[in-house]
C-alpha positions in Angstrom: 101.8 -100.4 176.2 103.1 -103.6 175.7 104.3 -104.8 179.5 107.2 -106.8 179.0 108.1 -110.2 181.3 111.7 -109.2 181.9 112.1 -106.9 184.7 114.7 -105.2 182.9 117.3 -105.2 185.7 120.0 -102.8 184.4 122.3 -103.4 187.4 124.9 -100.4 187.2 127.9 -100.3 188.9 126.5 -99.2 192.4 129.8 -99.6 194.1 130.4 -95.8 193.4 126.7 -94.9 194.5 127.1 -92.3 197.7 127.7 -94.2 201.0 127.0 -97.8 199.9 129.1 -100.2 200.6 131.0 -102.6 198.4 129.6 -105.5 200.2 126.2 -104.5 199.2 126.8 -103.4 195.6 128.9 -106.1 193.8 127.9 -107.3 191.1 125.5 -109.9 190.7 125.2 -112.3 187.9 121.2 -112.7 187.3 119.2 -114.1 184.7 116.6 -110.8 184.3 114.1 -114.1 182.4 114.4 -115.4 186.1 113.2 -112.2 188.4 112.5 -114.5 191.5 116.1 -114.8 192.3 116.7 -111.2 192.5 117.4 -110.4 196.0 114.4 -107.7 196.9 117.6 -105.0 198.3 118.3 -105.1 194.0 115.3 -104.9 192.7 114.8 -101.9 195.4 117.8 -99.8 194.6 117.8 -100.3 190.7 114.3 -99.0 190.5 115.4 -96.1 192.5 117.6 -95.2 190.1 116.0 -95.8 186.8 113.0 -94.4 188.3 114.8 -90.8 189.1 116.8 -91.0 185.5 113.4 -91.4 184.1 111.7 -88.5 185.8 115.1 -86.2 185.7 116.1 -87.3 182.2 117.3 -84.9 179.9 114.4 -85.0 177.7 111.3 -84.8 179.6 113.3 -83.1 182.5 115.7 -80.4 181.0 114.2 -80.4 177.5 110.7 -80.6 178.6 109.5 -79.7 181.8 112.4 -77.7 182.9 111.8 -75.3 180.1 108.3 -75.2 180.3 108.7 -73.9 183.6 111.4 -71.2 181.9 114.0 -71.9 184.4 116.2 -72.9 182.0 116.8 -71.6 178.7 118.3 -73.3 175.4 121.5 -71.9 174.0 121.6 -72.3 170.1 119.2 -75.1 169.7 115.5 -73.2 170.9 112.8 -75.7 169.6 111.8 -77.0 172.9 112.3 -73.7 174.8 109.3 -73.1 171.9 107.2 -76.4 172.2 108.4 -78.6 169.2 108.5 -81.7 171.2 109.8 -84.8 169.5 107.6 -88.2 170.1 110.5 -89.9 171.0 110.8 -88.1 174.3 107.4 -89.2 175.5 108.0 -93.1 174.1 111.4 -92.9 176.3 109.9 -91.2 179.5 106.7 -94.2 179.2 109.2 -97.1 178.8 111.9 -96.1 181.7 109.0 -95.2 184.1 107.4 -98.2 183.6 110.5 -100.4 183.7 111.2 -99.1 187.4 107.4 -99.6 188.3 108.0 -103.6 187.1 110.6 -104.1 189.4 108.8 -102.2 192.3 106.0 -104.5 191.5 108.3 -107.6 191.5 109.4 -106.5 194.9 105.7 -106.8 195.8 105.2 -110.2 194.2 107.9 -111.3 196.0 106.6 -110.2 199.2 103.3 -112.0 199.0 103.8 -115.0 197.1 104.1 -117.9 199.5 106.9 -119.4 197.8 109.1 -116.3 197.9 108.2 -114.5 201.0 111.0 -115.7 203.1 113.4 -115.4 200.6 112.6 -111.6 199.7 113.2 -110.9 203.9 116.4 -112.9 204.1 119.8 -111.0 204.9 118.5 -108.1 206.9 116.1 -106.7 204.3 112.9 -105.9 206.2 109.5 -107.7 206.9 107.3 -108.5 204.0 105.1 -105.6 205.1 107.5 -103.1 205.5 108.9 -103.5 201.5 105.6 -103.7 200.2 105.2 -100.2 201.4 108.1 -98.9 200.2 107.6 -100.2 197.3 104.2 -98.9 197.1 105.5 -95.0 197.7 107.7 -95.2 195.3 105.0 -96.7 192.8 102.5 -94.2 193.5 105.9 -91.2 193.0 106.1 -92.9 189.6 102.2 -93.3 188.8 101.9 -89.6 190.0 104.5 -88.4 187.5 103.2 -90.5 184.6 99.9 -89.4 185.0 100.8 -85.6 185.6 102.6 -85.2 182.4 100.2 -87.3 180.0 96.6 -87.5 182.1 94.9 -91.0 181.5 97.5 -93.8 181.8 97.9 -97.8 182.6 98.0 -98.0 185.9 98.3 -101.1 188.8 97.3 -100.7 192.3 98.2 -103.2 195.2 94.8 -102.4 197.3 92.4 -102.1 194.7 91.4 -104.0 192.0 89.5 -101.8 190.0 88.9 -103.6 186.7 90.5 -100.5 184.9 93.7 -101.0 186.8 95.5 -103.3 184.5 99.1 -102.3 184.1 102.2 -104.0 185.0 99.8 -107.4 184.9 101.4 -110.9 184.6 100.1 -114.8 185.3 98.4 -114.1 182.5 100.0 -111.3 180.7 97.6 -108.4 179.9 99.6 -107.1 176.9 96.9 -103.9 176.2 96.1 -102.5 179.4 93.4 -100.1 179.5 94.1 -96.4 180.6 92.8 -95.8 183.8 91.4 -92.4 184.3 93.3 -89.6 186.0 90.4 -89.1 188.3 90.8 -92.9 189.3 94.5 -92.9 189.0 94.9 -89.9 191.9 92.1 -91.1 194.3 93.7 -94.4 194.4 97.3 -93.4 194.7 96.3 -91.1 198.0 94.7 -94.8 199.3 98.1 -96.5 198.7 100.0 -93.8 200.2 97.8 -93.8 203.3 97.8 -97.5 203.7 101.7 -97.7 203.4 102.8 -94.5 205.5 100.0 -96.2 208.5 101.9 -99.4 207.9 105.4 -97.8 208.7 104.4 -95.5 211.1 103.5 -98.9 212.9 107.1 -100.3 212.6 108.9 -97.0 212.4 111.7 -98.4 214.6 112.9 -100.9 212.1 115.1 -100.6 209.5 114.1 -102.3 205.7 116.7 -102.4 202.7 119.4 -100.9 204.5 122.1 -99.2 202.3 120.6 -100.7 199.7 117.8 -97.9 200.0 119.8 -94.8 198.4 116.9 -92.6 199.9 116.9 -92.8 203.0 118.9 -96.0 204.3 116.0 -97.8 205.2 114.7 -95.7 207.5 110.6 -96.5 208.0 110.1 -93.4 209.8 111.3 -91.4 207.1 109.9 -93.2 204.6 106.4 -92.7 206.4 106.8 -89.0 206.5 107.5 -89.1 202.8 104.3 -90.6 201.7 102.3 -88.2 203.9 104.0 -85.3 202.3 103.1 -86.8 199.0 99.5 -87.3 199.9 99.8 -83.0 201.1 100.9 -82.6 197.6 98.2 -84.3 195.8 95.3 -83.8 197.8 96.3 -80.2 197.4 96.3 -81.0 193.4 92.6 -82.2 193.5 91.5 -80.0 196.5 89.2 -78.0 193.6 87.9 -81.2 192.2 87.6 -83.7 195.2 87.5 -81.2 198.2 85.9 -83.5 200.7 88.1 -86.1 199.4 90.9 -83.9 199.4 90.2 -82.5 202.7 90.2 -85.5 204.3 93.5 -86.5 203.3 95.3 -83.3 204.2 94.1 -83.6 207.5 95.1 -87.2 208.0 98.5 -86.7 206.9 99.1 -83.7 208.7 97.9 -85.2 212.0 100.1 -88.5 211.3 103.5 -86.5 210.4 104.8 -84.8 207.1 108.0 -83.2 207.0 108.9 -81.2 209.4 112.9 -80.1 208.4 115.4 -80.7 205.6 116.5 -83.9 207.1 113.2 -85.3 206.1 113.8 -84.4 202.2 113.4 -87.2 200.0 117.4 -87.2 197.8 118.7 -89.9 195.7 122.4 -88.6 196.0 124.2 -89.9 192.4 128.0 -90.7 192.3 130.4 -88.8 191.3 132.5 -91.4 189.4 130.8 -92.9 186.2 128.8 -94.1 184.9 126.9 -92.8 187.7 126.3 -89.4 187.7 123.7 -87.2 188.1 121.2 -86.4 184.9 122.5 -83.0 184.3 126.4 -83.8 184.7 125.8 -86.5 182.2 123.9 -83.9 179.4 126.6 -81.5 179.9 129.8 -82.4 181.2 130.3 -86.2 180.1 128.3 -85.2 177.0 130.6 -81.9 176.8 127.7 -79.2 175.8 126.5 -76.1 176.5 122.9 -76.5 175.7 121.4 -75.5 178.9 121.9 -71.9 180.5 119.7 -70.7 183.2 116.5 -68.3 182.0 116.6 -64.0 182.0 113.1 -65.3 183.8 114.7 -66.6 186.7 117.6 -64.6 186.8 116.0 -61.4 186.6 113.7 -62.8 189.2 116.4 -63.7 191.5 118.0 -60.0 191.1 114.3 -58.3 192.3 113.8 -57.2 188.8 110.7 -59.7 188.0 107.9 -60.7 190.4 106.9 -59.6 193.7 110.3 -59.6 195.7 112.1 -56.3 195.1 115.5 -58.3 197.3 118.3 -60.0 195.7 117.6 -63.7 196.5 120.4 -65.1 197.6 120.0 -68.3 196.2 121.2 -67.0 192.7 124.2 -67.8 193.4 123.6 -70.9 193.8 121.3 -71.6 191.0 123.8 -69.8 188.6 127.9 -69.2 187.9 128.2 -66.0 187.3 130.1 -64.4 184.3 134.1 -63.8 184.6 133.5 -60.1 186.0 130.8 -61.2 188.7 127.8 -60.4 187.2 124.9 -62.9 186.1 123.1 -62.7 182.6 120.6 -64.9 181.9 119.8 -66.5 178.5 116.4 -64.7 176.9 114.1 -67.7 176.9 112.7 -68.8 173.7 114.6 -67.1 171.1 114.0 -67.7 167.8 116.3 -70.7 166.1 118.0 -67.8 164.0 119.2 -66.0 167.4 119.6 -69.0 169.3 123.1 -68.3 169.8 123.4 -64.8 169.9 125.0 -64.7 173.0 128.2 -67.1 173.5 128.7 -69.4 176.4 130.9 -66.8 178.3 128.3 -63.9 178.2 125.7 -66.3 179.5 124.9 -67.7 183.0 124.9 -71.7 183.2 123.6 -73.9 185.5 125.5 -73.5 189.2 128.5 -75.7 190.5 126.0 -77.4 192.9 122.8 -78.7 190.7 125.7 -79.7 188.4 127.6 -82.0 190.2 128.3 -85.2 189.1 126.9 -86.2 192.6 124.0 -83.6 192.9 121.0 -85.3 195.1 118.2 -85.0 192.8 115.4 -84.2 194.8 111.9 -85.6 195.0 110.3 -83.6 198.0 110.9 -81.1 200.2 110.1 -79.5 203.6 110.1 -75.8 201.7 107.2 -77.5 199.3 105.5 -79.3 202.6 105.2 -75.8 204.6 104.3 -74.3 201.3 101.7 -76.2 200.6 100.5 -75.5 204.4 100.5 -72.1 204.0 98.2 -72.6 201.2 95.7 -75.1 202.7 95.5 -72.3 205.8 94.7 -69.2 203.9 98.2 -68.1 202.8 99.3 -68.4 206.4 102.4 -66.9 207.0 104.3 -68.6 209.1 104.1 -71.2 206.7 105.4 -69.4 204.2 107.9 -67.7 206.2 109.2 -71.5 207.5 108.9 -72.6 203.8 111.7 -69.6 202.4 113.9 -70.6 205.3 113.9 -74.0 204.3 114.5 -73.4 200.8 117.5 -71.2 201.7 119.0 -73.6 203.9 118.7 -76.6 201.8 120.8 -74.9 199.3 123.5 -73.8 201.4 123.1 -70.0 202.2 124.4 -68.8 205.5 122.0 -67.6 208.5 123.3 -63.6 208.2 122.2 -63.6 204.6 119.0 -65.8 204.6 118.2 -63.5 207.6 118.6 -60.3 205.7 116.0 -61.6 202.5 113.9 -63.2 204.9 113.1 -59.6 207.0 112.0 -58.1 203.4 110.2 -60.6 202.7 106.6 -59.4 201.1 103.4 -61.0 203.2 102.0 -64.0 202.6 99.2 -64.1 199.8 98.4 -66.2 197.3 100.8 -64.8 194.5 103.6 -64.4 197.3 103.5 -68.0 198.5 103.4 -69.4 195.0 106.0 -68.0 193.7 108.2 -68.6 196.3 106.9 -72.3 195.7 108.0 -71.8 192.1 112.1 -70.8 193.4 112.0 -73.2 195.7 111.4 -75.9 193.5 114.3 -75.2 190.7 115.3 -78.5 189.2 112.2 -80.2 189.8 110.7 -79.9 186.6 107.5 -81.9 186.2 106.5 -80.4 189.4 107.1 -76.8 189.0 105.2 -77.2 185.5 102.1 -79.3 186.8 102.3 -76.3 189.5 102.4 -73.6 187.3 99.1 -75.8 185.4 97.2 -76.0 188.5 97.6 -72.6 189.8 98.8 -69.6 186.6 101.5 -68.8 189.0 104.2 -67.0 188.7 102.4 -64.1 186.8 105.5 -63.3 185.3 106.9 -66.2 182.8 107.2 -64.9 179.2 104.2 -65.4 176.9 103.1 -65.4 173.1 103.9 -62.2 171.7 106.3 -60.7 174.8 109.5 -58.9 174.1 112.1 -61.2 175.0 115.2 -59.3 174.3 115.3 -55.9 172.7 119.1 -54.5 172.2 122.2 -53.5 170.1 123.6 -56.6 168.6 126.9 -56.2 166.1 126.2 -52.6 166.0 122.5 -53.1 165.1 119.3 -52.5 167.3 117.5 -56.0 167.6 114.2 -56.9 169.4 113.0 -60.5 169.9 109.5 -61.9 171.0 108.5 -64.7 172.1 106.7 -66.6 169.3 105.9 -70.6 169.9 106.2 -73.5 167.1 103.5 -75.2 168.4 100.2 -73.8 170.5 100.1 -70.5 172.4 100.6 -71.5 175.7 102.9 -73.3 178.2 101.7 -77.0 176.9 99.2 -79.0 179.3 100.7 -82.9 178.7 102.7 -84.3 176.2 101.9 -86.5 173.3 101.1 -90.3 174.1 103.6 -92.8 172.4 103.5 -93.5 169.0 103.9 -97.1 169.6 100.7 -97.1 171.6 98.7 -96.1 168.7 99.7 -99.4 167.0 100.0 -101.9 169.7 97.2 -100.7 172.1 95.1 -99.1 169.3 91.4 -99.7 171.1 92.3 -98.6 174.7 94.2 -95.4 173.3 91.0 -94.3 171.4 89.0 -95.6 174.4 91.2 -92.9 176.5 91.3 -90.2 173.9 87.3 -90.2 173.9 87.7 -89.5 178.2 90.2 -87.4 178.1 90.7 -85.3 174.8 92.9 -84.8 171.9 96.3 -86.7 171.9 97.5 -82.9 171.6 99.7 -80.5 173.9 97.1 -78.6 174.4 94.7 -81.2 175.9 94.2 -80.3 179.8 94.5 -82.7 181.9 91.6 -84.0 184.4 92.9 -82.1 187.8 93.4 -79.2 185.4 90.1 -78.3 183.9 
């Protein structure tokens, strides 16, 4: 990976950004060779944003991870609804990430260097301390996500200075960082999540970046509670690998304050103007297609025809527009290329007015995933799970009578019940619901090699279809490195190919094995 000097500011218009105002967000003529006069507040919110297009992009998110969890479903083109993944989406998904993790780092640099630190704190931005820990959430979000999706990666820590953590290195340049292990990667990301969440639980009162923080407005206290959640989440990810480890984190962030309700959630709310918008507006509307409709997996499942809940969920609605006579038909996922558009747009259900809003909040955590993931740590407990459906149906807008009504026939809590309740509640999340769907084999029910996928009377004649990949057998287990990493960081992509595995899909990854 070859770790540019440029911070690569790309400073959007973020006058139209939700509830930001224009004093904050006009434009700013900056030099991006000359990073150390880039106020911090910036720095902060670009990252924010190029980190969440990264993660929520249309190719690793709905073309990637968002299929391979089968919530969605590709309409006429089915090549990644069947594994045929083109390089190109993990080189763009390893630049964008890393771009955002420079500037978080810059925001860092800033904050320690002598010659910058009162600078980077001037206007109302926070205490040194404070943005370093933001920053350092947000890093270890990013760091989480890279390494989820492709195992052994370059990574940079603030508080350790393991030899192998060479990313994102400047003053020198290291131009071919070595890939850090994942085992490495995830026991140091739970330090830097401790560290920071202990350091703004100690200043929760104040406020640092202000509006400029499109999360949550600055607030420490918040921000705190969302690195504790994160270290629940990935603790819980290594609890079979690292238990003491693991164990001891859970319990430390549980004691110091997760989420607790859905005014904790991590959100950064897009605009609804352009060039703005949220990922999925921008692959659909502005881009006028109809590539994406949502899976007969999760539609079926939402009707109480798949899984364990025999209710209608009520959340299909929500996760769906129905067809013109009320009804919802989802697309069968993983047609062959031939079929791919045997059903037109009107006959199939597309993604719901509210995940595709040119101002949807893309989420990054939730209280639904924090109670679930309690629930799960204490035996399937279920008032856990019960708190974590609740959550998920009042996030997305269903009223008390009807969230009341699935809720009292509800199935107990057990392990298959509270996973794939985990697995609805986390629609739109891709990379998550896939690395959960890794970790665990849950839900029993996505399609497989070989299943029928759609067996009926097309035209007048009586068609079946099964699910056949292109490439593997199985829901893939990472993506491809980067091509351009094979030529420009040739000896430390061997080096990581030797600890970890083929450079193929169907390569586990460390937490995974």
């Amino acid at each position: 990976m070859k770790v540019n000097k440029q911070i690569y500011l790309w400073l959007f218009t973020l006058v139209a950004l939700v509830g930001c105002s224009k004093e904050t967000f006009e434009n700013i003529n900056i030099d991006p060779n000359r990073p150390s006069a880039v106020p911090t507040p910036s720095l902060l919110i670009t990252a924010e944003k190029q980190l969440i297009d990264a993660i929520r992009s249309e190719e690793i998110n709905y073309r990637g991870a968002q299929l391979f969890a089968q919530y969605f479903s590709q309409n006429i083109y089915t090549d990644q609804s069947r594994y045929q993944i083109p390089t190109s989406y993990s080189d763009n998904f390893w630049t964008a990430t890393y771009k955002a993790l420079n500037n978080l780092n810059e925001i860092i640099k800033m904050n320690t260097d002598e010659e910058t630190k009162a600078i980077a704190t001037a206007g109302g931005a926070g205490s040194n301390a404070n943005q370093i820990a933001i920053a350092r959430v947000l890093k270890a979000f990013g760091f989480h996500h890279l390494t989820d999706v492709f195992g052994d990666v370059p990574y940079e820590s603030y508080g350790n200075k393991d030899e192998d953590f060479q990313a994102l290195q400047h003053d020198p340049d290291i131009l071919t960082p070595k890939y850090a292990s994942q085992q490495k990667i995830y026991k140091d990301i739970l330090e830097e999540l401790k560290q920071a969440a202990d350091t703004l639980r100690k200043y929760s009162s104040q406020n640092t970046f202000g509006t400029s923080d499109i999360i949550y407005k600055g607030d420490n206290s918040k921000w705190a509670k969302f690195a504790n959640s994160l270290r629940l989440r990935l603790a819980n990810r290594i609890y079979h690998k690292e238990p003491t480890f693991a164990k001891a984190h859970i319990d430390d962030a549980l004691a110091k304050g997760v989420f607790t309700s859905n005014a904790d959630n991590a959100v950064f709310t897009f605009s609804a103007s352009a060039p703005n918008e949220a990922p999925l507006y921008r692959a659909t509307v502005t881009a006028n297609r109809k590539d994406f409709a949502v899976s007969h997996v999760i539609v079926e499942t939402l009707k109480g025809q798949r899984g364990p809940f025999a209710a209608q969920d009520p959340r299909l609605a929500k996760y769906a527009k129905p067809l013109a006579d009320g009804t919802y038909f989802g697309q069968p996922y993983g047609l062959p290329l031939a079929a791919g558009n045997l059903f037109p747009v009107d006959r199939i259900s597309l993604p719901g007015e509210i995940i595709n809003a040119a101002n949807y909040g893309e989420v990054l955590m939730e209280y639904a995933e924090v109670e679930f993931l309690i629930s799960e740590y204490r035996n399937w407990d279920q008032e856990a799970y019960e708190r974590g459906v609740k959550a998920s149906l009042d996030k997305w807008g269903v009223g008390a009578a009807e969230a009341n009504a699935y809720l009292a026939l509800l199935p107990p809590a057990n392990k298959e019940n509270v996973l794939t309740q985990k697995y609805l509640a986390l629609f739109t999340q891709g990379i998550e619901a896939w690395s959960e769907i890794r970790r665990t084999g849950y839900p029993l029910f996505l399609v497989k090699k070989g299943d029928v996928i759609f067996a009926g009377t097309v035209g007048g004649n009586t068609v079946e279809y099964r699910f056949e990949p292109e490439v593997g057998d199985a829901i893939p287990s990472r993506l491809v490195y980067p091509l351009k990493e094979q030529s420009t960081n040739k000896s430390n992509y061997q080096n990581a190919l030797a600890n970890q595995g083929d450079d193929v899909l169907s390569t586990k990854v460390w937490w995974n094995k």
